[in-house]
Structure formats: structure tokens, C-alpha cells
C-alpha positions as CSV (number, residue, x, y, z in Angstrom):
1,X,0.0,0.0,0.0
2,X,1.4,3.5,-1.1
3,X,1.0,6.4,1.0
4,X,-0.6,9.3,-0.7
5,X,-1.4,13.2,0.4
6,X,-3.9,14.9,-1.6
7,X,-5.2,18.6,-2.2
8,X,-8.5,18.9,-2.4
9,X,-10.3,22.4,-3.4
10,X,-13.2,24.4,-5.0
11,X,-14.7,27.5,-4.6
12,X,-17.8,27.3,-7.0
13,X,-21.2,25.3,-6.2
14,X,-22.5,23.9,-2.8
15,X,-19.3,24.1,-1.3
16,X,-20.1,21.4,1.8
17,X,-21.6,19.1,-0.8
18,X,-19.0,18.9,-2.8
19,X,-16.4,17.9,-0.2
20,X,-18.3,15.2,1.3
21,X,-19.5,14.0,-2.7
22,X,-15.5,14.1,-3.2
23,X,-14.6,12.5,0.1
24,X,-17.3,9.6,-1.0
25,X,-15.4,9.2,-4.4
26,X,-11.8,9.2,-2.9
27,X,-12.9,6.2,-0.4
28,X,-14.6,4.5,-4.1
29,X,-11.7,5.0,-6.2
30,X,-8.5,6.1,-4.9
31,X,-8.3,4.2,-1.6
32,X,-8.8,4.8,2.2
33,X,-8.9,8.2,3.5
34,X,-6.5,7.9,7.2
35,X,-6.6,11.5,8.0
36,X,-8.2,15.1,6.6
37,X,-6.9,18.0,8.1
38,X,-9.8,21.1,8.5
39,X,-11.5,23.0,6.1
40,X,-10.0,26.0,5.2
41,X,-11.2,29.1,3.2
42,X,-8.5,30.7,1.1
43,X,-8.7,33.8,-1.3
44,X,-8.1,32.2,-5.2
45,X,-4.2,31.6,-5.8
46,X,-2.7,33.2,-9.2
47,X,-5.9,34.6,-10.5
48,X,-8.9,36.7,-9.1
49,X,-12.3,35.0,-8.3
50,X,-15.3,36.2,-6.5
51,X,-15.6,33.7,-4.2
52,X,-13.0,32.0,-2.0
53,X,-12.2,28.8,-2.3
54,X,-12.7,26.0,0.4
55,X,-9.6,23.7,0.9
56,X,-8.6,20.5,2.6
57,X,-5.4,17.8,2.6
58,X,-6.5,13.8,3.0
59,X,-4.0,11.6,3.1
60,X,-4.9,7.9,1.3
61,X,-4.0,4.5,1.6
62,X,-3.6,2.9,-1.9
63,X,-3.2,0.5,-4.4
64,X,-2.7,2.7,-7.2
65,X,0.3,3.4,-8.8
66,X,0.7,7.4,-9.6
67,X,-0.6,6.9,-13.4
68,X,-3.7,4.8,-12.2
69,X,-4.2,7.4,-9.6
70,X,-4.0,11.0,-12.1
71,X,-6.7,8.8,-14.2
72,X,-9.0,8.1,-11.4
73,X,-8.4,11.5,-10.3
74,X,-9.2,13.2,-13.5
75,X,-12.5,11.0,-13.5
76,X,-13.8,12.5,-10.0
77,X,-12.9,15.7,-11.0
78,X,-15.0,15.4,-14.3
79,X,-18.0,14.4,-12.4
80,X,-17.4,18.2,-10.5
81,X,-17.3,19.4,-14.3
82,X,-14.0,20.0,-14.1
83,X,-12.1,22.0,-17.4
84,X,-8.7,22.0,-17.2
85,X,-7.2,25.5,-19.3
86,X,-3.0,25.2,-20.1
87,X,-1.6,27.2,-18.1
88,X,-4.5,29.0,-16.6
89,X,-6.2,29.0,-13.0
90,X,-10.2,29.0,-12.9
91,X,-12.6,29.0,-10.6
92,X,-14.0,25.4,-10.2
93,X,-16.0,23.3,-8.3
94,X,-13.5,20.6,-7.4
95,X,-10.0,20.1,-8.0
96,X,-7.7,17.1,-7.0
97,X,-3.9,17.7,-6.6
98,X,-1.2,14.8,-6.1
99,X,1.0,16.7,-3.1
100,X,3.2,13.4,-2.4
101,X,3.2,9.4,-3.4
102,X,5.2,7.6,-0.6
103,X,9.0,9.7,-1.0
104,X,8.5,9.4,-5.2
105,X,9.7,12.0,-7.2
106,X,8.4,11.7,-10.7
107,X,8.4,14.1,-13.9
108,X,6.4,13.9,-16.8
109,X,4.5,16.1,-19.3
110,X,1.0,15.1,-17.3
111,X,2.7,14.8,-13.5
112,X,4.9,15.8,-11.4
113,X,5.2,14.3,-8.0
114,X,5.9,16.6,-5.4
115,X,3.4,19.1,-6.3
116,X,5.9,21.4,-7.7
117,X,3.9,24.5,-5.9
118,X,3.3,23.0,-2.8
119,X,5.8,25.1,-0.9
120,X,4.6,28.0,-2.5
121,X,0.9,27.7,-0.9
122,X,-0.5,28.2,2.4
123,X,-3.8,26.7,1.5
124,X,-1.7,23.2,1.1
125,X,1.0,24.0,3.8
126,X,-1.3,24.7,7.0
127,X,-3.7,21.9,6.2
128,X,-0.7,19.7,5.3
129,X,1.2,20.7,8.6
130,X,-2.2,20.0,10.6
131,X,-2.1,16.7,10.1
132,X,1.9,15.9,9.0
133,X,4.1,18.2,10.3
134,X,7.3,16.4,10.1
135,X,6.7,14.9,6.7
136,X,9.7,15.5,4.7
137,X,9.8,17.0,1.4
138,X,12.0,14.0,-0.9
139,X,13.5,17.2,-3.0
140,X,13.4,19.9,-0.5
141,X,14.6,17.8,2.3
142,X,12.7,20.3,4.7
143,X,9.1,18.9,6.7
144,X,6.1,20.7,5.8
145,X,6.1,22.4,9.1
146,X,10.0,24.2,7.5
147,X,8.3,24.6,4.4
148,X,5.3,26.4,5.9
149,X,8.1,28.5,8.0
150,X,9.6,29.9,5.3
151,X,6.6,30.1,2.8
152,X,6.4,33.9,1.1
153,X,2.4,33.3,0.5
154,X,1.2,36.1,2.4
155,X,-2.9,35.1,2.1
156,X,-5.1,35.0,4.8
157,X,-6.4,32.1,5.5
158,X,-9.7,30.8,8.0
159,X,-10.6,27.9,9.4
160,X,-14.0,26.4,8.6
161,X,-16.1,25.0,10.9
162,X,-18.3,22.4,9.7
């Protein structure tokens, strides 16, 4: 079984529906869900939106390899009518980002494993340090709670409570 930390996100639709819809089809298709960190609301990252989006890290228990996974993936995230622009940020109800598969590092033209932005991003670093703080980057070599340290994103971010 591979050990998998995903970014889960939207800030379009019925916001609590969707995350329990796409905590539903994680547990169906991707594996077992061990932990999810809080909700939190975010402004939009790299382009401007009206509303804020909602975000959230699970991390899995699977069978998949990282290929499997990005299909089954891009399957959920086409039930959430999901359009994927090159190169472009959009609002949307649902997106699904690999963060880390065990300590893999892979690079290809459809993924890149660790989320090459991770570090960048408070909405993945504070949910990610909430329920991994000393998970170690494979590149970086720094946990998530160093990475969130030095992160320059300077957004606010809020705690939901469901």
C-alpha cells in the first residue's frame, strides 16, 4: 500500500456538498482516506475570483500506482465538471492535486510528483502541517512544518467549521 497526500479544493457550487461527494469518491476509487486535516477558506491563488475557495489535505491509503491514480483522479474531477485550461487558474467546483506518493519523485509532461507549488501555498502547507508536520519533502529535504516557516504566500487564511 502506497501512501498518498492529496489537495482537495473548490470554490464554485455547494461548497459542503461537494467535499463530502468528493470524500465519498476518494474512499470508491482512490483508496482509504486515514486522515483530513480542516477546512479552510483561502482567497483564489494566481488569478482573481469572486468567491474564495474552500480547501482541505486527505491523506490515502492505496493501491494505485501514480498513473492509475492522475486517471481516477481526473474521473472525480470530471464528475465536478472539471475544465482543465493550459496554463491557466479557474474557478471550479473541485480540483484534486497529487501533493506526495510515498517519497516518489516523478516528472512527466501530465505529473509531477511533489506538487511542484506545494511550498509555495499556504492553503496546502497549513492543512498539510495539521495533520503531517514532520513529513519530509523527498527534493526539498525540509518537513512541511520548514516549508510552511519559510513560505512567502502572504494570504489570509480561516478555518471552517463544519
Amino acid at each position: 500500500m502506497h501512501q498518498v497526500f492529496l489537495g482537495i479544493g473548490g470554490n464554485i457550487g455547494n461548497k459542503p456538498e461537494n467535499f463530502s461527494k468528493v470524500h465519498h469518491l476518494i474512499e470508491n476509487e482512490l483508496g482509504t482516506i486515514n486522515q483530513k486535516s480542516s477546512v479552510y477558506e483561502t482567497p483564489p491563488w494566481g488569478f482573481s475570483a469572486k468567491e474564495n475557495f474552500w480547501n482541505q489535505v486527505v491523506q490515502i491509503k492505496t493501491k494505485l500506482e501514480p498513473r492509475e491514480m492522475l486517471a481516477e483522479i481526473h474521473k472525480i474531477e470530471n464528475l465536478f465538471n472539471r475544465v482543465r485550461h493550459s496554463g491557466r487558474y479557474t474557478s471550479r467546483e473541485m480540483d484534486i492535486d497529487i501533493l506526495f506518493y510515498d517519497t516518489n519523485c516523478t516528472e512527466s509532461h501530465e505529473l509531477i510528483i511533489p506538487h511542484p507549488k506545494l511550498h509555495q501555498r499556504l492553503f496546502v502547507l497549513v492543512p498539510l502541517v495539521e495533520i503531517a508536520p514532520e513529513l519530509k519533502h523527498p527534493l526539498l529535504q525540509k518537513t512541511s512544518r520548514q516549508l510552511l516557516e519559510s513560505c512567502g504566500d502572504k494570504s489570509e487564511i480561516k478555518k471552517i467549521e463544519l
